[in-house]
N, C-alpha and C positions, 0 to 999 in steps of 0.2 A: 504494500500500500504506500502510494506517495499521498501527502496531507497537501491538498492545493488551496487556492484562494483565487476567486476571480469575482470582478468587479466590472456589473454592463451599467455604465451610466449610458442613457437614453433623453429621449426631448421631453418625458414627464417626469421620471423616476429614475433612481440608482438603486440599484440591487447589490447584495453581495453574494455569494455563495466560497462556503468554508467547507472543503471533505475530503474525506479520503478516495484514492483512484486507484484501481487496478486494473491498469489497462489488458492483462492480458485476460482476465476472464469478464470483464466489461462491465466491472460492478463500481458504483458509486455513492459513498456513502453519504450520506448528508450529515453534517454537525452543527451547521449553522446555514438558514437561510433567511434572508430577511430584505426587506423595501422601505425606501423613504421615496415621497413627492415630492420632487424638488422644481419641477418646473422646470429645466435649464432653458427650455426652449423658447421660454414669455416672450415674444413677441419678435424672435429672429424671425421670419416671414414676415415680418413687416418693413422690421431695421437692419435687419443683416447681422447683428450685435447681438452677444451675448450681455444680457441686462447685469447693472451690478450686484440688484441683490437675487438675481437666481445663483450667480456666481458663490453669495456668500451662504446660499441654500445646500448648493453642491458641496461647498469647502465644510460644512458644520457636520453633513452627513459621512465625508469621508475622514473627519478627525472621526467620528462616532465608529465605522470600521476600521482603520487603524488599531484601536482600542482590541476589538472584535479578533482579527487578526494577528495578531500579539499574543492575547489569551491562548489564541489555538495552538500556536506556533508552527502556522503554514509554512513549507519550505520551500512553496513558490507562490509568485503573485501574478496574476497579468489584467493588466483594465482597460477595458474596452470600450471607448467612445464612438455614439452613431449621431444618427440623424444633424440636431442641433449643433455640435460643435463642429460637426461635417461644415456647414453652411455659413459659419460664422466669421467676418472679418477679424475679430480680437481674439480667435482660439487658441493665442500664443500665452495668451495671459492666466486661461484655464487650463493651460497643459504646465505652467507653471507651477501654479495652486497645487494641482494634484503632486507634482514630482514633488515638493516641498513637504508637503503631510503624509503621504503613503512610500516616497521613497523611489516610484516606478514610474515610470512617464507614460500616460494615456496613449495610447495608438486609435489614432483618429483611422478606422476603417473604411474599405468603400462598401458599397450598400453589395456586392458580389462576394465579399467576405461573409460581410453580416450571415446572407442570406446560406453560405456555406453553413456557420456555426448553428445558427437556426434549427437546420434541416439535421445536425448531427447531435444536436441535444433534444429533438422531440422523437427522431425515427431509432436509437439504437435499442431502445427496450421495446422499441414494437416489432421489431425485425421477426419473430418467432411466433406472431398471432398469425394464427392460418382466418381468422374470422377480419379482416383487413385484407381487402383486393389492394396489386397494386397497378400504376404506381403512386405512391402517395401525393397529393398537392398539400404544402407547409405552408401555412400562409402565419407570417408572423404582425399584427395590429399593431404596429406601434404609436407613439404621441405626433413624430413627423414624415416620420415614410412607411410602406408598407413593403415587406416584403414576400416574392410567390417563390419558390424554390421545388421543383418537379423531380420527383429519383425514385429510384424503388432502394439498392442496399449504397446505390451511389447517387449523388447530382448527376442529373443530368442537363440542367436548364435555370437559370436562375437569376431574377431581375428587382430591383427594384425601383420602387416610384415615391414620388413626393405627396400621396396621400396619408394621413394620419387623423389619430380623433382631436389633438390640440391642435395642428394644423387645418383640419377642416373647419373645428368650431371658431379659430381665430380670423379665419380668410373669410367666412359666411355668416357667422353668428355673434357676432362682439361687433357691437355699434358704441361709440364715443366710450369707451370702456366698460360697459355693460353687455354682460348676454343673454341673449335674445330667451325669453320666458315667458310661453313658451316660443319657440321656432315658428317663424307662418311659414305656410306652403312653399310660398317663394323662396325661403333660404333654405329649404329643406330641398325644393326641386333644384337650385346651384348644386347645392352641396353633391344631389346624389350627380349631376351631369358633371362635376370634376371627377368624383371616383370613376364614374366613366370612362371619360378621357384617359384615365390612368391604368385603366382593365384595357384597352385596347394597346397603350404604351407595354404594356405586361407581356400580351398575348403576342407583341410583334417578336419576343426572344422564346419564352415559354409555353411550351402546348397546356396549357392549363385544363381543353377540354378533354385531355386524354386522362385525367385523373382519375382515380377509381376512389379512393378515400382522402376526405380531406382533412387536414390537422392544423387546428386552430390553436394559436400561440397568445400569448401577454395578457393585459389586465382589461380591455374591452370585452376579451372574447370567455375570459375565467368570468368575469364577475355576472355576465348573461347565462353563465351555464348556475351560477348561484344562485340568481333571481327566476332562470326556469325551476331548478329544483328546490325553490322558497327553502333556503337555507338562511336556521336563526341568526347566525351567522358566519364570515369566510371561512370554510374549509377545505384544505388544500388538498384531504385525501379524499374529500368527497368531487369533488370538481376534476381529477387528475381523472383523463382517460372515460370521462363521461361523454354522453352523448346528446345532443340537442337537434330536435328535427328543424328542417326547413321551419315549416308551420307554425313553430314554436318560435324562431328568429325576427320569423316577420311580425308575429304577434309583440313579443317585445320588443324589437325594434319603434315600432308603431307608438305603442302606450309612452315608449322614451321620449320621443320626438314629441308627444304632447302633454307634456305631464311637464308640470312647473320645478323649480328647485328645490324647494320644500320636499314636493311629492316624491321626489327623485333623490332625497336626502335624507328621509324615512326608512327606509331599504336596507335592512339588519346585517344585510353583506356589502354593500354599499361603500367603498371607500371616501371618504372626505375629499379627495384630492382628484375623484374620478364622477363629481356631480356633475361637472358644468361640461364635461367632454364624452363621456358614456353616450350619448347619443350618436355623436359621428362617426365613434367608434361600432355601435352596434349596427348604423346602415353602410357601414365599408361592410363589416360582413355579410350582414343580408344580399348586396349588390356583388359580393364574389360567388356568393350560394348559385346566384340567378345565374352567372355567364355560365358557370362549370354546370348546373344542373345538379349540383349537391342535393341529396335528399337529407343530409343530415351533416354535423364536422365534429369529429373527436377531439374534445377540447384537453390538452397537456401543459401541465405546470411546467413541464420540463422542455427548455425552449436554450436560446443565446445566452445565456449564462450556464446552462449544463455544457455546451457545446464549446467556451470560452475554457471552462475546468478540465475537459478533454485536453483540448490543445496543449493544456499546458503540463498534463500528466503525460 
């Protein structure tokens, strides 16, 4: 067993994961896994800038794993930056921060990376389910890009685009600093004709409609498999490897889009940090369900940060 440590900071949240790896019989054990909201991405799609105090949102949570880290005595680390600091003019300044607190300099990847790790932290414990056709379609929701990733025990294809649920709800739904509560029609019919746009950007590298199972990634697509199985609240072993029909997608999706902040912040599985963007996140997925003809997507905890602790094991 090697003890690793990896760290996906993304355009809403930074995760850790702390475990043990053996790579040769493909076991991994968890010690520590955990999420903060940090936002990095506030309003890069607008300014191109990383804001100062998402910066100091990033910098608070990774003194917080440091700490974490330390305790375990990981004897590797690797951290993985997408989306947001992808796109940012000042990402010199957060590659900074990080190397100063954690020690290890963020690798700012490209969204073909991502989409690699992705597909090798949700498909390696499925590999052995004879009840999963393949080849699998990975789709990972994240806050500012999505990614589709096609393979059965390999990639075979894999793209990603600049749809997400902070990016959608920031480009369509946030007027003079406020967001929209609920959605009218009209930013909800934007909203859905950019994902569009970005399913046909997808489908020009990836055969998406040759998928046979699809496996739904991040905290869009966990916390709708929560609110379908009205869980009191998040649990990861209940959500890991469950399944949500189309009909059930669309149904939630629906109720989100019209359901106020409040309504939508009532919700016992509900994160604090995922009120005001769970909607654009749940119609990215209903609108990948529609192109691929998904009757259902196996939803897994185990995504770009399983796949980040690989690499480095």
């Amino acid at each position: 067993m090697t003890r690793v440590a990896a760290v996906d900071c993304g355009t809403n949240s930074i995760r850790l994961l702390v475990a043990d790896a053996n790579p040769e019989t493909g076991e991994l054990v968890d010690l520590d896994r955990r999420m903060v909201i940090v936002r990095l991405g506030q309003g890069v799609d607008r300014t191109g800038r990383l804001a100062p105090e998402a910066l100091q949102r990033t910098f608070a949570a990774c003194r917080e794993y440091a700490a974490v880290i330390k305790e375990y005595g990981a004897e590797r680390l690797r951290f993985v930056a997408t989306s947001a600091s992808r796109d940012a003019e000042n990402r010199d300044e957060f590659v900074r921060g990080v190397l100063d607190i954690l020690g290890v300099e963020p690798e700012v990847i490209s969204g073909d990376q991502e989409a690699e790790f992705s597909f090798t932290g949700a498909t390696r414990e499925l590999a052995g389910r004879e009840d999963l056709a393949r080849p699998f379609l990975v789709v990972d929701i994240g806050g500012g890009s999505t990614e589709f990733v096609v393979g059965d025990a390999h990639v075979r294809a894999a793209r990603s685009v600049d749809v997400g649920c902070v990016r959608m709800t920031e480009r369509h739904l946030v007027h003079e600093g406020r967001v929209s509560d609920p959605p009218t029609e009209a930013e909800t019919a934007a909203m859905r004709a950019d994902i569009e746009r970005a399913l046909d950007l997808a489908e020009e590298t990836v055969p998406l409609r040759e998928a046979r199972t699809l496996v739904g990634l991040a905290g869009s697509v966990t916390t709708l498999s929560a609110i379908h199985q009205d869980l009191p609240e998040y649990d990861s072993a209940a959500i890991h490897h469950s399944r949500i029909p189309y009909a059930r997608v669309r149904e939630i999706t629906g109720w989100l889009l019209r359901s106020t902040h409040a309504e939508r912040a009532a919700i016992p599985s509900m994160h604090p940090g995922r009120v005001d963007v769970i909607g654009a996140g749940a119609l990215v997925l209903q609108s990948i369900m529609e192109r691929v003809g998904a009757e259902e997507v196996v939803v897994s905890e185990h995504d770009i940060l399983d796949g980040i602790a690989w690499s480095v094991a």
